[in-house]
C-alpha atoms as a printed R data frame, in Angstrom:
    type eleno elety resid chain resno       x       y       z
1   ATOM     1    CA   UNK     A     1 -11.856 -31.483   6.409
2   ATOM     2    CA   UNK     A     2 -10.502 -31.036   9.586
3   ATOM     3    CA   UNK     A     3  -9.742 -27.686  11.671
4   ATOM     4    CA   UNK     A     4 -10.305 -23.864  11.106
5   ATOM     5    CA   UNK     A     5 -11.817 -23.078   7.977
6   ATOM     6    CA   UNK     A     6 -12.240 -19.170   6.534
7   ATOM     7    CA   UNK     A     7 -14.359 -18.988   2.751
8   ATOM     8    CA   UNK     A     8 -11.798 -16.316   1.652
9   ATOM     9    CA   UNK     A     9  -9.073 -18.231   3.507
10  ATOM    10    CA   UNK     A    10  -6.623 -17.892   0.230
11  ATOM    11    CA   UNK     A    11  -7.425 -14.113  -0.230
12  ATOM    12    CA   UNK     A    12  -6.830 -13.388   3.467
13  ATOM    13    CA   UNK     A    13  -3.340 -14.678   3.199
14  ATOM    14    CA   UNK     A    14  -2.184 -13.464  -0.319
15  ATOM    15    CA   UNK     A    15  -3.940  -9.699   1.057
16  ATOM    16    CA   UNK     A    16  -1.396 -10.300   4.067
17  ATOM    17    CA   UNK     A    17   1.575 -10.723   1.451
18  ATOM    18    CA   UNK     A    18   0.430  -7.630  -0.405
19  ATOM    19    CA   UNK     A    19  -0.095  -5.209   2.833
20  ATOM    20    CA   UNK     A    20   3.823  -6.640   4.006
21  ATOM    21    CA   UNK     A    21   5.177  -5.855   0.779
22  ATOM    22    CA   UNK     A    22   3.621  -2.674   0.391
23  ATOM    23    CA   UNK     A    23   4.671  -1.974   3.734
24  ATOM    24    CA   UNK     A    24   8.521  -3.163   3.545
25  ATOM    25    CA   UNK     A    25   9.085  -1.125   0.390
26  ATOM    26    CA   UNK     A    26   7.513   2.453   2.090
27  ATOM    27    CA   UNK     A    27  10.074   1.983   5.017
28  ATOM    28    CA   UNK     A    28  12.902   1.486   2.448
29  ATOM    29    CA   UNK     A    29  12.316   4.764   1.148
30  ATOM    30    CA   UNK     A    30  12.915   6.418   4.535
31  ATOM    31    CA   UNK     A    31  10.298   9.116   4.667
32  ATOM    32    CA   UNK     A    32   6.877   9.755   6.082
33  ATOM    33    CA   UNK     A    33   4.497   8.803   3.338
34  ATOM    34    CA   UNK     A    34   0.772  10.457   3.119
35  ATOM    35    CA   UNK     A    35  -0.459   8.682   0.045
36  ATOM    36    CA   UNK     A    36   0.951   6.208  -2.111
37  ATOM    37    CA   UNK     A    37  -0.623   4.951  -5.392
38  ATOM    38    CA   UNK     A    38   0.147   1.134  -6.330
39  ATOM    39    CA   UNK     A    39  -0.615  -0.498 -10.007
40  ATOM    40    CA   UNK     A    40  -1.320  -3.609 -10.268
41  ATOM    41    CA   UNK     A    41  -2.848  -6.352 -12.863
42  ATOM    42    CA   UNK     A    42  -7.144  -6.202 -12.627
43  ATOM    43    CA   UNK     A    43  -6.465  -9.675 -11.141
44  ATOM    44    CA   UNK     A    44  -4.380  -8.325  -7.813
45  ATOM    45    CA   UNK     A    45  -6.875  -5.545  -7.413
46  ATOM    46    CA   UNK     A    46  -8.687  -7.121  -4.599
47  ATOM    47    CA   UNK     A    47  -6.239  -8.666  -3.024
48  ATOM    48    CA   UNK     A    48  -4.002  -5.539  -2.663
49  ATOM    49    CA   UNK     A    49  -7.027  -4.138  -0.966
50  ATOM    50    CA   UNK     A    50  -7.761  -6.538   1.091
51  ATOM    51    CA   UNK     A    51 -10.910  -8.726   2.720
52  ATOM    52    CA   UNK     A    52 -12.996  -6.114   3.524
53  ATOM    53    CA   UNK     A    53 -10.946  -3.515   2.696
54  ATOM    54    CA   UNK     A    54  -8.763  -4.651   5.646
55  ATOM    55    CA   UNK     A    55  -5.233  -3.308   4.211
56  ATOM    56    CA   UNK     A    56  -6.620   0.034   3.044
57  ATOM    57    CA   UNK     A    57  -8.350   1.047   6.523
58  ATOM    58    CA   UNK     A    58  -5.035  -1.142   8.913
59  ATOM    59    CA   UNK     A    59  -2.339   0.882   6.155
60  ATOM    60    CA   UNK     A    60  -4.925   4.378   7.210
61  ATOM    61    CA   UNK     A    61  -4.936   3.496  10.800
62  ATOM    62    CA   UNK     A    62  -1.154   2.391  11.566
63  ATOM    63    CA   UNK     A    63   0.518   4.680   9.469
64  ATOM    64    CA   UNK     A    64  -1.453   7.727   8.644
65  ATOM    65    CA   UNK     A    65  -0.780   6.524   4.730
66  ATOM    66    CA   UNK     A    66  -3.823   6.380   1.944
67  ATOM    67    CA   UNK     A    67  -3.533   3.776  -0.190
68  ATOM    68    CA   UNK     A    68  -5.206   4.262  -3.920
69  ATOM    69    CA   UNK     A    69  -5.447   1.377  -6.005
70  ATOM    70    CA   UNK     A    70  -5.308   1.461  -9.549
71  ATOM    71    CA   UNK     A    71  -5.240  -1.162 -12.466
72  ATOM    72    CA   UNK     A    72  -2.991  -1.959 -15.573
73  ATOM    73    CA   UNK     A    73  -3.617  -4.920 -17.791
74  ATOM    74    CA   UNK     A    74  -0.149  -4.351 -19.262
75  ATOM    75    CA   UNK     A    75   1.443  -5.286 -15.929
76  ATOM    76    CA   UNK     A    76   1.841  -8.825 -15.028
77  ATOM    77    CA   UNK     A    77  -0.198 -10.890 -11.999
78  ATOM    78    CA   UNK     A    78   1.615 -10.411  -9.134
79  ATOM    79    CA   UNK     A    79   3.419  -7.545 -10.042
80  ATOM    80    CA   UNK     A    80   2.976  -3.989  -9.295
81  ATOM    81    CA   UNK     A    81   4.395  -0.150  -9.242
82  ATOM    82    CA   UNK     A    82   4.491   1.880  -6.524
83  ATOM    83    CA   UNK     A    83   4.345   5.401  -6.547
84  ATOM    84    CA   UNK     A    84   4.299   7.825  -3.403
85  ATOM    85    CA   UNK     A    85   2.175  11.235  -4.378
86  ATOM    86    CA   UNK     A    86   2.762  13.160  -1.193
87  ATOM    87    CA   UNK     A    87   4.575  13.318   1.816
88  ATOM    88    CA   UNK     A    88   4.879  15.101   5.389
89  ATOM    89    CA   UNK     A    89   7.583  17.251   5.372
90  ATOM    90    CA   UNK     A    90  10.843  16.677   7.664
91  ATOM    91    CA   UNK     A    91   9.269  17.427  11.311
92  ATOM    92    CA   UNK     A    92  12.964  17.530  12.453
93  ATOM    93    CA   UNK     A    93  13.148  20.984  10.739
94  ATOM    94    CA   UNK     A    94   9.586  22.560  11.168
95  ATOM    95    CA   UNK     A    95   7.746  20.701  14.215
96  ATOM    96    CA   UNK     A    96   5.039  22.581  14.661
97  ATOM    97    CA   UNK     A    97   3.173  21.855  11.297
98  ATOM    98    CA   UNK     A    98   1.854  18.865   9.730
99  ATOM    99    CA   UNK     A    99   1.701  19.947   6.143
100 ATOM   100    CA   UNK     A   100   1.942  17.809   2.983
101 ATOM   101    CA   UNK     A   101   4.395  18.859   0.551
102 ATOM   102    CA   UNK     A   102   4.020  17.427  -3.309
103 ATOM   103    CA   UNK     A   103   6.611  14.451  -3.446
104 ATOM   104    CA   UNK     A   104   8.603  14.019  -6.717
105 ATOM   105    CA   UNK     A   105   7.359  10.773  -8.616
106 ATOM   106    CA   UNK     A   106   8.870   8.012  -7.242
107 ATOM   107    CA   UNK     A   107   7.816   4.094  -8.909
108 ATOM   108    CA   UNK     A   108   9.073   0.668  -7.081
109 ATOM   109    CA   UNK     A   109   8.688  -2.247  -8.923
110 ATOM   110    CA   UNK     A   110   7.739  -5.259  -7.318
């Protein structure tokens, strides 16, 4: 075989897909997430975390956002439910704090 090769090649892109999707569906929601929780089947698990942990600490680092990983057996490989536990609150109407405010349940299937 010819050109690059990575031992967790295949885990480094489907870790890539699960970081963009997690991503794409916090933005649609249009607020400034703190922590959000995401389900998935025991076979996603590592790949929603990432090589080395890569999406937990790059979704900590970019966005300020912990991600907790949790499994379900019930849920199908490759899909997953999102849930955001807490929020910042709107710094367009108090700008001098930071707080966290307890967000409403919300789940996004994906």
């Amino acid at each position: 075989m010819l050109g690059p090769f990575h031992p967790a090649f295949r885990q480094l892109v489907e870790s890539g897909i699960w970081k963009d999707t997690i991503i794409e569906k916090i933005k649609k929601l249009n607020v400034k997430v703190k922590e959000v929780v995401v389900t998935v089947n025991p076979v996603d698990k590592n790949n929603v975390i990432g090589h080395k942990k890569e999406n937990i600490l790059e979704l900590k680092n970019l966005y300020d956002v912990d991600l907790v990983v949790k499994t379900d057996e019930s849920l199908k490989p490759g899909k997953s439910k999102i849930e955001v536990t807490k929020v910042y609150e709107d710094f367009r109407t108090n700008r001098n704090t930071n707080k966290l405010k307890n967000f409403k349940y919300i789940a996004i299937k994906m």
